[in-house]
N, C-alpha and C positions, 0 to 999 in steps of 0.2 A: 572766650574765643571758640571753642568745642558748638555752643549753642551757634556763632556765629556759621560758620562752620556746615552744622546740620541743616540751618535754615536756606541755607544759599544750597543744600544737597537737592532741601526738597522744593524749592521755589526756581532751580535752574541758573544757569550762569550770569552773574548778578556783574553788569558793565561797569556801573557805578562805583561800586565797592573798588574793584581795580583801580580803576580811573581814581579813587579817590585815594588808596594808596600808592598808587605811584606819584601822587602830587604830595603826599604825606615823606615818602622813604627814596626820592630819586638820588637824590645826593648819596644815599648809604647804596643804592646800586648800581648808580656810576663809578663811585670809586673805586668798588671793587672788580668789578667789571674791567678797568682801563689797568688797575692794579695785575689782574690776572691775567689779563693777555699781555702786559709789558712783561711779566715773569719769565712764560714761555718763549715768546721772540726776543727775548733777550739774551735769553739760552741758547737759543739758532746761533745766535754770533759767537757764543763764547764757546760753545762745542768744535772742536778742531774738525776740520774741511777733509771729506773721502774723496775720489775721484775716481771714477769709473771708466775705463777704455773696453771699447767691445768691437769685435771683429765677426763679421760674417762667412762662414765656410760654406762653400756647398760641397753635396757629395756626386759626383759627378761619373756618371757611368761608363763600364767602357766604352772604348770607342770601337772595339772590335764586336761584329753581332754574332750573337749569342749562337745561332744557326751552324756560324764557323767554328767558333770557339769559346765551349763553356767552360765558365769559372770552375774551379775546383778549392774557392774558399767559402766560409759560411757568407749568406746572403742576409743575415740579419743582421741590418747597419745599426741597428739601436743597443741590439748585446753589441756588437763590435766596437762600438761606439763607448758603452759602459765601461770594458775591460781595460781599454785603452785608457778611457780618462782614468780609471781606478791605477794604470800603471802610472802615470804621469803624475799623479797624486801622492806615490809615494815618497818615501824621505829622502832618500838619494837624490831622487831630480829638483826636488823643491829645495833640498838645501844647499843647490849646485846653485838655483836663478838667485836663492839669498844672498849668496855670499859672493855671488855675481855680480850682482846689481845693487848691495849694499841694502835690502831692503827692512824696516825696522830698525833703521840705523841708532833714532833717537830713542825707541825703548830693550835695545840690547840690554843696558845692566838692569833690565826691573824683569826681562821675560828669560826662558830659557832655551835651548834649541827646538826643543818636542813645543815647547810654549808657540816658538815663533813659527813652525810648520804648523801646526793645527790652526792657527793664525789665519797663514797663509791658504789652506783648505776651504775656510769659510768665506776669504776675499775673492776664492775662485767660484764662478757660477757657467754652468753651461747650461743653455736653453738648446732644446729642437725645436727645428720647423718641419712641419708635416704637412702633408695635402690633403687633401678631401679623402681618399682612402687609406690617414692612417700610415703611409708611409714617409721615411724622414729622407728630407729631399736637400735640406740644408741643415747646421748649428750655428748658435751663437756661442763664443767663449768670452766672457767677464771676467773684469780683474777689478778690484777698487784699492786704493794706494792713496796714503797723505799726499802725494803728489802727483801731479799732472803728467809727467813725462817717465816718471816711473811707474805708474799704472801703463802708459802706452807702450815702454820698453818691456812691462814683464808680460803684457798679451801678446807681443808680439813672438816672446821668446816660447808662449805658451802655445802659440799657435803653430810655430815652428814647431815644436814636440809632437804637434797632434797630426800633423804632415807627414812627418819622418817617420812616427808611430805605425800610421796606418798602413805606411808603403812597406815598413818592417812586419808589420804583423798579417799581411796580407799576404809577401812574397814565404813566410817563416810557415804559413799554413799552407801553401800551396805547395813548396818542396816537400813540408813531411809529410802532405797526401802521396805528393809522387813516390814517395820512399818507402810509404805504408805498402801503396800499389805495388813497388817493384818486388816486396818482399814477400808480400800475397802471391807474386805472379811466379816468381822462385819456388815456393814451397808446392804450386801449382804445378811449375813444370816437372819438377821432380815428384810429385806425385805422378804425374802425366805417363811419367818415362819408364815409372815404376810397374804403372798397368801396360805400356809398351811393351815392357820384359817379356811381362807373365804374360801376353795373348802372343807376344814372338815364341815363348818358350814352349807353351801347349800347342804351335802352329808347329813347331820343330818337332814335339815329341808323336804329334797323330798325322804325320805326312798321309795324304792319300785319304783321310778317313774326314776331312774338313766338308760342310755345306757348301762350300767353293767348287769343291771338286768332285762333286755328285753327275754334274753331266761328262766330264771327264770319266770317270768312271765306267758309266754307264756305256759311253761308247768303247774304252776299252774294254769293258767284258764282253757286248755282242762285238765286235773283233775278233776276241779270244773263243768265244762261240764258234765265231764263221771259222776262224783257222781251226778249232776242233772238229769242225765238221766236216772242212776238205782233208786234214787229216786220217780222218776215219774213214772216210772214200775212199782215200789214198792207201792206207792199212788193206782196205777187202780189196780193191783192185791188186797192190803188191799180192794180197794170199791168191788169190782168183790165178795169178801169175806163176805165184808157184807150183800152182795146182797143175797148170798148162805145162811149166815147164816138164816139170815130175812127168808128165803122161806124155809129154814129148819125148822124152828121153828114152822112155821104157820102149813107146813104138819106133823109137830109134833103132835101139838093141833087140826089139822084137826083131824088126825089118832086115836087121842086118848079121843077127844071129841065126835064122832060119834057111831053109837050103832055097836057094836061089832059082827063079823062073820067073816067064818075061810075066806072069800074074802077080807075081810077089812086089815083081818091081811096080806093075802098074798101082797094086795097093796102099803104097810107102808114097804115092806122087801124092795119092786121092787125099789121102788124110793131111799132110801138106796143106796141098790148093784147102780143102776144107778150114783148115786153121787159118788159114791166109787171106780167105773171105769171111771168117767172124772176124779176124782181126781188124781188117778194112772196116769191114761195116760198125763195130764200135768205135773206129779212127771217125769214120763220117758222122757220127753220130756225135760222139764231143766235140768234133769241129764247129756243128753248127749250133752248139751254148757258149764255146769257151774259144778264148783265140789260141793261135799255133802254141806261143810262147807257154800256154799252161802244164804243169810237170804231168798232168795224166795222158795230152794228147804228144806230149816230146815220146814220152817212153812206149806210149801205141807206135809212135811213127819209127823208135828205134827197132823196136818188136817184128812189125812188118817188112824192115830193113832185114834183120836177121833171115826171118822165114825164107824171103825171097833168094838170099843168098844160099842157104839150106836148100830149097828147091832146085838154084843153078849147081849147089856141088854135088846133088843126089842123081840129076840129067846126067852131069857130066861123070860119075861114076858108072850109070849102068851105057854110059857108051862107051867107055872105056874097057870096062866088064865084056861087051858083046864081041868085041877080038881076040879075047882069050879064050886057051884051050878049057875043055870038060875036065881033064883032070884038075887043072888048076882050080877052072870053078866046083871041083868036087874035095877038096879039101878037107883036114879034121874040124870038127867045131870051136875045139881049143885054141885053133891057130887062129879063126876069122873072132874068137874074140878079143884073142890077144890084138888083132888088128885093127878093133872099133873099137879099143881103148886109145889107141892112135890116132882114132880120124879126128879132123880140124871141128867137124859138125860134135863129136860128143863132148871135147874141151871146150867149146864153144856153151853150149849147152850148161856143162857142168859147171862153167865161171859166171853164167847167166845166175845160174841155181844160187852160187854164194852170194854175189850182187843183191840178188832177190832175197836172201836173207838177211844181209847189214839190213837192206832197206827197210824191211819187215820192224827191225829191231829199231834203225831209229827212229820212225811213226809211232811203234810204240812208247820208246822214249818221250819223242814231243807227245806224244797224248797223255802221257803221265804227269810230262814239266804242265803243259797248259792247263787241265785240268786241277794242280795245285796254283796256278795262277790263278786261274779262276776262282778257285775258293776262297783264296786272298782275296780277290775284288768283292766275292759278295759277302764276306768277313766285314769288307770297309762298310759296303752299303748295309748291311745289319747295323755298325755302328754310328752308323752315321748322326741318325735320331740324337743319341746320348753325347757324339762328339758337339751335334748342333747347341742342345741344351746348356753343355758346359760352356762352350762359346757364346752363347748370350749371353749367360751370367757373368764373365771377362768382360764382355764387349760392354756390356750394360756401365759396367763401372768405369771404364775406358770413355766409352761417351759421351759422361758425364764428366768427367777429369778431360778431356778434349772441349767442352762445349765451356766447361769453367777458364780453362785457360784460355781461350780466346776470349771469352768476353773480359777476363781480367788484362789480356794484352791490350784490346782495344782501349776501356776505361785508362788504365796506364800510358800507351800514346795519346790520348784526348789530355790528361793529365798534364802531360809531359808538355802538350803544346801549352794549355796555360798559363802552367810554370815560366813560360818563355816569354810569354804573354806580361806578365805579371814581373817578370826583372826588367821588360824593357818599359815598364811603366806602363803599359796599355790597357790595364785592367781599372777598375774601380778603385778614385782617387779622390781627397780632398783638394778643392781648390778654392783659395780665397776669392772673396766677391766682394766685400766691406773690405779694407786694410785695419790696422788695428787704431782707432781715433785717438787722438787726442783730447782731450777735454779742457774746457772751458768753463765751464761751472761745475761745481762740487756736485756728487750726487746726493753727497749727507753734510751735513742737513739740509731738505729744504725747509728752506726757509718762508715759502710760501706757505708750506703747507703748517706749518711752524704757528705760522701766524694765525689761521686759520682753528689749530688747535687749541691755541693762547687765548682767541678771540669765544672760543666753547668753552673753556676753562672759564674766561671771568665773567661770560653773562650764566656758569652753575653758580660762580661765588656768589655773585649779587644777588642771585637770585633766595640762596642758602642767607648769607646774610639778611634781606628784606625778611623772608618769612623766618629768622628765626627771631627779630623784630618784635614781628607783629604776633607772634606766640606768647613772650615776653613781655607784651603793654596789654595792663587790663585796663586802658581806658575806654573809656564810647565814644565812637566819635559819628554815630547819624541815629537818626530817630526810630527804625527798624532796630536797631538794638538794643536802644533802649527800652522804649515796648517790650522785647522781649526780657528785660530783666525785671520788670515792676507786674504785680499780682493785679493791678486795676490799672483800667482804663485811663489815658489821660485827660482832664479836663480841657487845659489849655497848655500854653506855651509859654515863655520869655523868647523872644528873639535876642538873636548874637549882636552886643555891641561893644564895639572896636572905636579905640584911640587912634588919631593920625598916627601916632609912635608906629602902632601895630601896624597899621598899614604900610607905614614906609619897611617896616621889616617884613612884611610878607612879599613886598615888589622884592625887597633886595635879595630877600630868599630864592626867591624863581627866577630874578636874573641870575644869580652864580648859576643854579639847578643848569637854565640855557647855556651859559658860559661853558658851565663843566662837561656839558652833556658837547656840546659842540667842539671845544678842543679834542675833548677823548676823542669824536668820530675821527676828525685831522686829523690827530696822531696814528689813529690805528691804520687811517686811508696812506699817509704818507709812512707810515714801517712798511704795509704793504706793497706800497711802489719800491720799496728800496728792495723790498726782498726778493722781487721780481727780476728790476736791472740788475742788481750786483750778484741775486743767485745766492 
């Protein structure tokens, strides 16, 4: 056989040789052939019946757009998807549909609880369905059960889990986002409130001295300037005043100390009018910068008041004067000054002088207060630079604790709608599309495929049987090998000859071969059809 073998390696695929064992060994590879596919499809029936119920979910978007109101749960429906079925998987809910629905009833005393859930784990299958980019747009959820109507009641019950699950784990993550936000937005506002303090407390302690109140400032000190300066006008005008007075007074008591003649008197009128026309002409002079009501042109107009009066009581002394005797007007000195400490013009005069001295004094005074006013203002504006600096470095921190807690408010109201979103069901939900089936054939075994198995199972056996045959006969049976067994050439030949006997047992041979070969096809055609109709 080996030589056989070699020679058909090296002369190529030899028709004959087949051909001649298959009419030598068909019997020995039909039977095993028809042997080994009746094995397997026999087994199909004797294998107890699964049956599979499937239900198709979709995932279904909100119905709210995204523009008004965004979710505030994770958008990855395939982890979503996982965690859920991973809860739904566990012991608790699986051994609630058990003992539910009575499942495993007939192998309770062989399995155990952990036995019948890990079971139950592997009879569950979820499939996704995805789209062209990848995303999962629907699932399937699988169950398979010895029986038909408790496979359909436990996908159902399964499917219900995975509805209720999702709406539970959807609304569960969207409140603790909201809860997360509102607690961020807390620790926010009170940080917020806390740089409020501090930029209110540094506002309270540098009153006046803030970049706020820089042009405040700035116009109150040239204020306090312009009033320093009419002050101090007002200061040399009051001295200027007293100066007048003072030398009024003197040519008063000059005038009215000395011995008396109508030259004396005309000299006392002169300096008068004289005074009375600088006074005028400085009156006309600040009238046309300053209006009436101004304090330097009131006390000119009070001034000129006085003179003029001074002037009518000095007329009306020396006319007074001109009727009386020489002795009278030649009196002691002692006595006319005891009597010009009398006249109405030097108490006049002398209450002038005090007047003119408060006044003196409180110009001074306000020139004193304003001027420490002033130095306070530009005290503030020196500080200001440093009060600015400090203040931005508050502020800085402040508007960032301001800018955090409004975007955290916002995210927390967007959140918050969601959340509302999401308990009235309006969010991203599963919805059945397939109900959960019932089944009508087993999905294990099939039994088609069974057959099919069966039917590759016995044309290895025949085949395994025929050559281990034909390994096992070292007979010859054509002329190529035998040539190759003999050292010389052959001469001649015997031809084969055969008895009727032989012949009727070679027809009868090849008809069973026909027969056998012809039933097995039958039979394998008709298991087929059965395993088709009945499933």
């Amino acid at each position: 056989m080996p030589q056989m073998f070699n020679q058909e390696s090296a002369n190529g695929f030899d028709f004959e040789r087949y051909l001649s064992i298959a009419r030598r060994r068909h019997l020995y590879f039909l039977v095993p052939l028809f042997l080994g596919w009746l094995a397997v499809w026999g087994a199909s029936w004797v294998l107890p019946a699964r049956y599979k119920s499937t239900t198709l979910i979709l995932v279904e978007q909100p119905s709210m757009p995204r523009d008004y109101v965004k979710p505030n749960v994770n958008d990855d429906v395939q982890g979503r998807l996982q965690n859920i079925t991973q809860q739904i998987l566990s012991r608790t809910r699986l051994l609630h549909i058990i003992e539910e629905l009575n499942l495993y009833s007939n192998e309770h005393r062989h399995l155990s609880v952990d036995e019948m859930i890990e079971r139950m784990r592997k009879d569950i299958v979820v499939e996704l369905v995805t789209d062209a980019d990848k995303r999962v747009t629907a699932f399937k959820v699988n169950y398979t059960a010895p029986e038909a109507l408790l496979a359909q009641q436990a996908t159902s019950k399964l499917t219900n889990l995975f509805i209720n699950e999702n709406l539970e784990v959807r609304q569960q993550q969207s409140e603790g986002t909201t809860r997360f936000l509102e607690e961020q937005l807390e620790s926010a506002r009170q940080n917020l409130a806390g740089q409020e303090g501090k930029v209110r407390e540094f506002k309270a302690q540098h009153v006046g001295e803030l970049p706020a109140q820089l042009e405040s400032n700035l116009q109150i000190l040239g204020g306090l300037q312009s009033q320093l300066q009419t002050e101090e006008r007002a200061l040399d005008t009051a001295k200027q005043q007293q100066v007048y007075l003072e030398t009024l007074l003197r040519e008063y008591r000059t005038l009215h100390g000395a011995t008396k003649s109508p030259e004396g008197s005309a000299m006392g009128l002169t300096a008068i009018d004289q005074e009375l026309d600088k006074l005028k002409a400085q009156s006309a002079d600040l009238s046309a910068r300053y209006k009436d009501q101004f304090p330097e042109v009131r006390k000119l107009k009070q001034q000129i008041a006085a003179m003029e009066r001074m002037r009518e009581q000095v007329l009306a002394d020396q006319q007074s004067k001109g009727s009386t005797t020489t002795d009278s007007a030649m009196a002691g000195s002692g006595d006319n000054m005891a009597a010009l400490k009398d006249q109405p013009q030097v108490l006049q005069l002398q209450g002038q002088l005090r007047a003119n001295a408060v006044e003196i004094k409180n110009h001074q005074q306000m020139i004193a207060d304003l001027k420490s006013k002033i130095g306070g203002y530009q005290g503030r504006l020196n500080e200001e630079p440093v009060r600015e600096q400090q203040l931005a470095d508050l502020t800085r921190g402040y508007d960032q604790s301001k800018a955090t807690y409004d975007e955290l408010l916002k995210k927390k109201n967007e959140s918050a709608m969601a959340t509302s979103m999401e308990l009235l069901q309006q969010g991203e939900r599963f919805r059945i599309i397939d109900p959960p089936s019932l089944p009508t054939k087993p999905s294990f075994p099939d039994r088609v495929k069974f057959g099919g198995i069966g039917l590759l199972a016995g044309l290895a056996l025949g085949l395994l049987v025929v050559g281990s045959l034909e390994v096992m006969d070292d007979r010859v049976y054509n002329e190529p090998d035998l040539k190759g067994l003999l050292p010389v050439a052959i001469i001649s030949e015997i031809p084969v000859m055969t008895t009727p006997a032989d012949d009727r047992a070679e027809q009868k041979r090849l008809r069973l071969g026909w027969v056998t070969a012809i039933l097995a096809f039958i039979a394998i055609l008709a298991g087929s059809a059965i395993s088709y109709w009945k499933g």
